[in-house]
N, C-alpha and C positions, 0 to 999 in steps of 0.2 A: 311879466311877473306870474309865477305859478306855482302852486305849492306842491311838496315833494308827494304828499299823499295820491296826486291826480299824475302828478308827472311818473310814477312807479307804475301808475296801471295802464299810460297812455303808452310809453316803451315797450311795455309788453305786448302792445296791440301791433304800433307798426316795430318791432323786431330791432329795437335802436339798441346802439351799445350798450352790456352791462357794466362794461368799463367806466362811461361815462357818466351813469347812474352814479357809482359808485363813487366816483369824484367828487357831484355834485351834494351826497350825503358827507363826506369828509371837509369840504368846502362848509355845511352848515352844521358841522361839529356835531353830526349824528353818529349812532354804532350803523355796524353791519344790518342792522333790520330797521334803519329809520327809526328810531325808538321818539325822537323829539319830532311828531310831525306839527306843519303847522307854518312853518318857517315859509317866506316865501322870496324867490329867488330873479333877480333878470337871466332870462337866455333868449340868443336869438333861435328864434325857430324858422329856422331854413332847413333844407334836404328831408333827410326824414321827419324828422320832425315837426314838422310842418304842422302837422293837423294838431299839434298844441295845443295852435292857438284859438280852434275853438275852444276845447277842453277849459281853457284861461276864462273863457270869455264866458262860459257855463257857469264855472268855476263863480266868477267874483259874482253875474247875475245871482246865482244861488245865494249865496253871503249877503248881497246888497236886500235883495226882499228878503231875509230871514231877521237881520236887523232893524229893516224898516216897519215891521211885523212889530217888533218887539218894544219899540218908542211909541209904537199908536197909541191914544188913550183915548180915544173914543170908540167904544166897539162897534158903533155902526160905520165908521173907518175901515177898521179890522175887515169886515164883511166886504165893503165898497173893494177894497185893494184884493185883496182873495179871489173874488167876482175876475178881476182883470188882469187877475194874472194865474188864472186855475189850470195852466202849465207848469206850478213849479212846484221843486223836490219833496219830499215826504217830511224832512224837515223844514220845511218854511209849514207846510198845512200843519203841522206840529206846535210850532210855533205861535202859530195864527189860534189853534183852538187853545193853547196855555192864556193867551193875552184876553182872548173871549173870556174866560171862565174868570179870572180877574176881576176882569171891570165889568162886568155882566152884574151889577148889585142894585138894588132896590128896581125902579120904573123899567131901567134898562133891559131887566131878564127877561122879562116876558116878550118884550119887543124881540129879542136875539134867537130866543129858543122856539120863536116862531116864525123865523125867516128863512124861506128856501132857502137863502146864498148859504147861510146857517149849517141847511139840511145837506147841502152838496158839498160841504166840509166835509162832515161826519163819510157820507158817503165814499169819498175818493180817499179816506184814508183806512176805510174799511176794507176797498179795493186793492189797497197796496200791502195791507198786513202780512201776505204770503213772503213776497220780500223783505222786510224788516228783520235785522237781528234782534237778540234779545233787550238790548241796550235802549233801542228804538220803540221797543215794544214795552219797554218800562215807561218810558218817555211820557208817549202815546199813553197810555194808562193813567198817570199821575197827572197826564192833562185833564182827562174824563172826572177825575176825581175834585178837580177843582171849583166847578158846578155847584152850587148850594143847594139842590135838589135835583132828582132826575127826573129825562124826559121818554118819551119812547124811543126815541131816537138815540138820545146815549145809550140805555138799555142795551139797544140794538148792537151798536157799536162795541161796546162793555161783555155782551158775550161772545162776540165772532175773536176778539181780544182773550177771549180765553180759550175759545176753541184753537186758535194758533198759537198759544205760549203754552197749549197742553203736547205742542209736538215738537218746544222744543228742550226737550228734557238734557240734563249736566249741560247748559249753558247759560245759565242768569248769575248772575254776580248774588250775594247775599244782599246787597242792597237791593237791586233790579228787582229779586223775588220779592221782596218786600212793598216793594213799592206795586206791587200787579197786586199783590193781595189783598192790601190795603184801597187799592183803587176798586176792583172789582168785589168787595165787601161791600165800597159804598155806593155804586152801583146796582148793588142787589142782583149781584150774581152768583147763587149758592148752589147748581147744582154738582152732586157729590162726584166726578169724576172730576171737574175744577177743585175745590176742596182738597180729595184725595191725591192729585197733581200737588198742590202747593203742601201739602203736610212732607209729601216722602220728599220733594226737594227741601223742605228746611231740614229733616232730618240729617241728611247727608252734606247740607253746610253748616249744621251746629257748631262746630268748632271753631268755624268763619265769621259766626253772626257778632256782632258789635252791638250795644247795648238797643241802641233808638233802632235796629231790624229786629229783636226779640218784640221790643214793644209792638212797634207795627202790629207783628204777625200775631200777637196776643190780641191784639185790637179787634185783629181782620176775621177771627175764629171766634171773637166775641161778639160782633157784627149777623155772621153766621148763626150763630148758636150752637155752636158746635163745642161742646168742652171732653177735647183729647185729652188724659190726664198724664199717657204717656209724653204728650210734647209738652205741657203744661210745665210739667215736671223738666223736662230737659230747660226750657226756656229760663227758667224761672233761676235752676243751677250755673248757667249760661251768665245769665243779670251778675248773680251773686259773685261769680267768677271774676267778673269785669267790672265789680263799681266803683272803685278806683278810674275808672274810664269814663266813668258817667259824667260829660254837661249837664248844666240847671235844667234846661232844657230837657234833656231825658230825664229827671229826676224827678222833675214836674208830671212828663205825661207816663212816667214807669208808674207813679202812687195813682193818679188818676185811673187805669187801666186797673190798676192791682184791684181798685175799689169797686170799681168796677161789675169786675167780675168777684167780687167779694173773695180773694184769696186770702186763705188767714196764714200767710208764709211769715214766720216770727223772726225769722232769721236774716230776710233779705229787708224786713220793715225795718229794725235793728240797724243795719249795716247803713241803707237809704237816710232814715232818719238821722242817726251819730252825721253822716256827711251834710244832711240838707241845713241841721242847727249848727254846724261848727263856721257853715259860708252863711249865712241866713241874708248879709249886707250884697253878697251875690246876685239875688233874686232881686224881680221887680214886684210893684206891689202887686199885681195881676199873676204873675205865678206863685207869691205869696198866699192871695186868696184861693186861689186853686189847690196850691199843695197843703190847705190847710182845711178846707173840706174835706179834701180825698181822707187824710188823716184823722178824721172825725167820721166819716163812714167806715171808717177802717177801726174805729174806738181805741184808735192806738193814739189818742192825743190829752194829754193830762195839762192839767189846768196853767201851769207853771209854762210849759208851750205853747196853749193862748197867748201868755204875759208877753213871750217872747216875741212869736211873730205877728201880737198887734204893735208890739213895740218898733219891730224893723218895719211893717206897712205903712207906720204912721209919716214919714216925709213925704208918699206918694199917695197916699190913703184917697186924696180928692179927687186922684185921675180915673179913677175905677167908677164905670156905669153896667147900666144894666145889671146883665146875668154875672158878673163881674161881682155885684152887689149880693143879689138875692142868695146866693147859697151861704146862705150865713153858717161859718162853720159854730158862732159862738151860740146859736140858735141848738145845734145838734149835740153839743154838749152841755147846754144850758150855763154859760158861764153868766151869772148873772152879776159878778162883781164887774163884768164890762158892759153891764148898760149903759155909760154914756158912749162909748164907742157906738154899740148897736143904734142909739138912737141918730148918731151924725150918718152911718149910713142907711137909716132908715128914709130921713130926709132924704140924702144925697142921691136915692133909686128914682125916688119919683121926680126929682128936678132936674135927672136925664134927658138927653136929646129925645124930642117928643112924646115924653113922659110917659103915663099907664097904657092910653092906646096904640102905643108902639110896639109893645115890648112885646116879646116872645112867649106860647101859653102857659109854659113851660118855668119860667121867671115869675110869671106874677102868682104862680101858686108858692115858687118856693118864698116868693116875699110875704105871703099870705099865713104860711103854715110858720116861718120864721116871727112872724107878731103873736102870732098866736102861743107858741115855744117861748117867749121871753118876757109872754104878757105884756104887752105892748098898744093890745089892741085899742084900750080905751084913748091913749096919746097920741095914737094916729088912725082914729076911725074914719075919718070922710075917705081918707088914702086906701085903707083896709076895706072901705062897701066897695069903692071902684074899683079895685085890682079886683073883689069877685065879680062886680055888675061885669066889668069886661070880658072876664073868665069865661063868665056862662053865657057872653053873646059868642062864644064861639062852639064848634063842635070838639067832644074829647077825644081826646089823642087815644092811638095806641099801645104806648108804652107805661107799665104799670107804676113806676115808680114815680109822679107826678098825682097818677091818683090815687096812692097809697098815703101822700103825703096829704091831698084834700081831701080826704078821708077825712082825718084827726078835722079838719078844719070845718067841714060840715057837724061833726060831733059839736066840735066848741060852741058852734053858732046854735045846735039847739037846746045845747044844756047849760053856755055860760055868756053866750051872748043872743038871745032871743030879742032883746028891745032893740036891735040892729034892723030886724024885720028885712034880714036879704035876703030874696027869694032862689031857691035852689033848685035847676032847673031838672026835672024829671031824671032827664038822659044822663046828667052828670052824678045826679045820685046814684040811678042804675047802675052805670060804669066802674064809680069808687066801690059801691057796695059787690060787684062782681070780685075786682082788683084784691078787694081784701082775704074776699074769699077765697080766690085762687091762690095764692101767696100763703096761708093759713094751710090750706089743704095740702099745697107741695112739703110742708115741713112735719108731716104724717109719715115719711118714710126718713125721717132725718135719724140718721147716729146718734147724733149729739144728743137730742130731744131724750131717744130710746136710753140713753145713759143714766140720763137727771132722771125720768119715769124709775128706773131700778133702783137707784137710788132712793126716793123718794118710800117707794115701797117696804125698805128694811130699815126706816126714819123712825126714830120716837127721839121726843124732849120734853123740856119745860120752861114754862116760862110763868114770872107772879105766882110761882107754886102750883101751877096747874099746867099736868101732863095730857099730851097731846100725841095724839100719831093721825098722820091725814090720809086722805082717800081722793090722790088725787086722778083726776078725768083730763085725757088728751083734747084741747083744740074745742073749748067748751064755751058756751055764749054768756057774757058777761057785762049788762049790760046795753051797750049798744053796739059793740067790739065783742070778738071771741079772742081769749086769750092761750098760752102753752099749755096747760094746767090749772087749773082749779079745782079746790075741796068746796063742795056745794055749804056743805055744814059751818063752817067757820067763814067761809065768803072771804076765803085765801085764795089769790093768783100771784099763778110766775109767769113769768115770760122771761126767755134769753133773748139778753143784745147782744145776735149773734151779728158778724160780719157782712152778712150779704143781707142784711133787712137794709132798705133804704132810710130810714127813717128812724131817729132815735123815741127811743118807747116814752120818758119822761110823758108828754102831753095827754096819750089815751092814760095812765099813771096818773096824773093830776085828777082829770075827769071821770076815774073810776074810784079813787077816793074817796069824790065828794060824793060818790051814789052808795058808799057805806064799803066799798070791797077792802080787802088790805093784799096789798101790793109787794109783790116781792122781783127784783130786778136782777139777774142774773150775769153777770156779765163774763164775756165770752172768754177773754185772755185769763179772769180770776179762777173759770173753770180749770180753762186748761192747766194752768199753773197747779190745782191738786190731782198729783200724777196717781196716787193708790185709790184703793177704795174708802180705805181710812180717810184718807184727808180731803176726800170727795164726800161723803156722809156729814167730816166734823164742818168744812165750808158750810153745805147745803143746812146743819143744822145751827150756826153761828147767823146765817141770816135770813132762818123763820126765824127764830129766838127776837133777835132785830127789833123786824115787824110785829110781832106780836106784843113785845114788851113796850112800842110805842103805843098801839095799839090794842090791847089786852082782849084775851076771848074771859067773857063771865066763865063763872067757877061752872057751869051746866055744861060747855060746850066740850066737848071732844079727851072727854078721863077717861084715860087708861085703866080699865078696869085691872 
């Protein structure tokens, strides 16, 4: 038995008929080029042919450890069998490092990513990358990426993987590219000839790419920090072209992604959202909760959408743990007619497999800043001191968007929960207090911002019969928080919920309130929606009026002479 793929290149070797080739492809109901390989066939191998039968015997060797790779479930199996057979193909070590990266979870990892046999994996197939095609080189890739963190070693592997797919330019498949990109992003391998490699090949399979390789590669440039606007923009037209093609699946990680990178693309939210509510019984409750965050950082989700998909989560609602829980989308739009929802997965987080000391540092803030968003905290305060005692036995991360949200959460605890008495560990203060600032200070060069200031400027009205015109100050401290604007005089702030803030404003909003400010919330889509300057003036002046009229400034403060 031998299959036609080995048999075509062993004929060539010793010089056998291409008659007989050719029989043998008509025999398995192939075209002219073997199009169906894979088939496997009886021949006697006598006369020339002869040396076949190693070929065969290669052959099925190859196959047999590539599957036996593939069943292990033990990964210090994986390593034992690897160990003793580290003569074979580039795909069985392939193989071998997918099934690693797998089962490599909890006790396991450390034990794996510190084992020579481990190390002599990575190695031999760093050795072999010159020969690999593209196809193999994607493979390879998307196995590295399988890893739940890196090691030096992947590292290692992860850029000699891009130093070879950087030479083999017009031939990756628009999947293949995506899949290198995506691996080597999470890898952390960002230097700019890699990068500028995978940009000009998406460019030139843009018309090839299919929804889930747009995503990837919006992922992998996100990863990076790299924001191309021209591929942004192509990708993104790309999506839109193709959503009709989209699986739950991409639909789920296209909004996550979009949110991501906070695109405020109205057009393709539009299209995404009409397809994701008309299947909503599609989804599982875990990409229910996922695509139902992304869409609340996205402040593309109205309340009546709540209704909806806590209504389809609700058969599966109990399978969902962890992080799964914590990103309470109903937290970030404050729906507070679904408090008793909130409160079933308030419970249900903590009575997760190995409860608050398990959980990731990342989860127990957002569960932390989520009680705090829905006022909660008093109904589950023993739950609330431990997600932070545990918080702040760890060190802070750094990504900012976690401590942007315990931020708000330190604020609550010294202005609305002090009789809590939980102590806030220096560092973490330091941290959030840094986070806010830098995220504050990036929105100094913002458009948007620069537009509502001009506006603002040519603003007069009234409100209770008393005329007003404000003076207001960019990025001004307020507080314990700095807000977008505020007029000192009247102790008026705005802040825009724009798209790319993590966090919805409501909380520092409640807590600035009570310290006498009056509060003005801008919101991002209501902007854009007034396209002149007329209907940007009469918006902007419809809700000071608002707040003021809730609010009133005495008859002294701010007449227009």
């Amino acid at each position: 038995m031998i299959s036609l793929r080995h048999l075509h290149a062993v004929t060539k070797e010793c010089k056998c008929s291409k008659r007989l080739l050719q029989d043998l492809y008509r025999r398995g109901g192939h075209d002219a080029h073997g199009a169906r390989f894979g088939r496997v066939f009886a021949f006697p191998c006598s006369g020339p042919l002869g040396c076949l039968a190693g070929a065969r015997r290669f052959y099925v060797d190859s196959i047999d450890r590539t599957v036996s790779v593939q069943t292990l479930t033990d990964p210090m199996e994986v390593l034992a069998f690897m160990d003793r057979h580290n003569d074979a193909n580039t795909r069985t070590f392939e193989a071998s490092l997918r099934s690693l990266g797998r089962l490599s979870v909890g006790e396991h990892y450390k034990a794996v990513v510190e084992d020579n046999r481990f190390h002599a994996i990575l190695s031999t197939l760093a050795s072999r990358l010159e020969d690999c095609d593209a196809t193999m080189l994607s493979k390879i890739s998307d196995a590295t990426a399988r890893f739940r963190s890196s090691t030096p070693e992947l590292a290692d592997l992860a850029q000699r993987l891009a130093e070879v797919a950087r030479q083999r330019e017009d031939t990756f498949s628009p999947r293949n590219l995506a899949n290198v990109a995506m691996a080597l992003s999470m890898r952390g391998v960002r230097d700019v000839p890699t990068v500028e490699f995978i940009r000009n090949e998406a460019l030139k399979l843009m018309d090839d790419l299919e929804p889930a390789h747009c995503i990837m590669l919006l992922e992998a440039f996100r990863r990076w920090g790299v924001f191309d606007r021209q591929l942004v923009d192509l990708l993104v037209e790309r999506m839109s072209d193709e959503v009709d093609r989209f699986t739950t699946r991409d639909l789920v990680d296209a909004l996550a992604v979009i949110s991501r990178l906070g695109l405020a693309r109205g057009f393709l939210l539009r299209r995404l959202c009409g397809l994701a509510f008309e299947n909503l019984r599609q989804f599982s409750a875990r990409e229910l909760a996922k695509m139902c965050y992304s869409l609340a950082r996205l402040r593309f989700l109205a309340q009546s959408n709540v209704d909806d998909l806590v209504e389809a989560m609700r058969p599966e609602m109990e399978r969902l743990v962890g992080s799964q829980i914590s990103e309470f989308a109903l937290a970030m739009v404050n729906a507070r007619h679904q408090l008793d929802t909130a409160r079933i997965l308030a419970a249900q987080y903590v009575d997760s497999i190995g409860g608050i000391p398990k959980m990731s540092g990342g989860s127990l803030i957002d569960y932390a800043w989520s009680l705090v968003a829905l006022d909660l905290v008093r109904e589950f305060e023993n739950d609330f001191s431990e997600a932070l005692k545990e918080t702040f036995t760890r060190n802070p991360p750094q990504n900012r968007t976690p401590l942007l949200k315990l931020f708000d959460v330190i604020c609550a605890l010294e202005l609305e929960y002090k009789d809590l008495n939980i102590p806030v560990a220096s560092s973490w203060k330091a941290a959030c207090d840094d986070a806010d600032r830098y995220e504050m200070d990036r929105l100094e060069s913002s458009r948007l911002h620069n537009e509502v200031m001009m506006r603002f400027d040519q603003l007069r009205g009234s409100s209770n019969g008393v005329r007003w015109k404000l003076q207001m100050q960019r990025n001004s401290s307020c507080g314990p928080y700095r807000v977008d604007m505020l007029d000192q005089e009247t102790k008026l702030a705005v802040d825009l919920e724009i798209v790319s803030w993590p966090t919805a404003r409501h909380v520092k909003h409640r807590l600035l309130e009570a310290q006498g400010y009056r509060m003005v919330n801008l919101q991002y889509w209501d902007w854009r929606r007034a396209r002149t300057e007329e209907d940007q003036n009469l918006f902007l002046e419809r809700e000071v009026t608002r707040v003021l009229e809730s609010n009133p400034l005495p008859a002294s403060e701010k007449l227009i002479e």
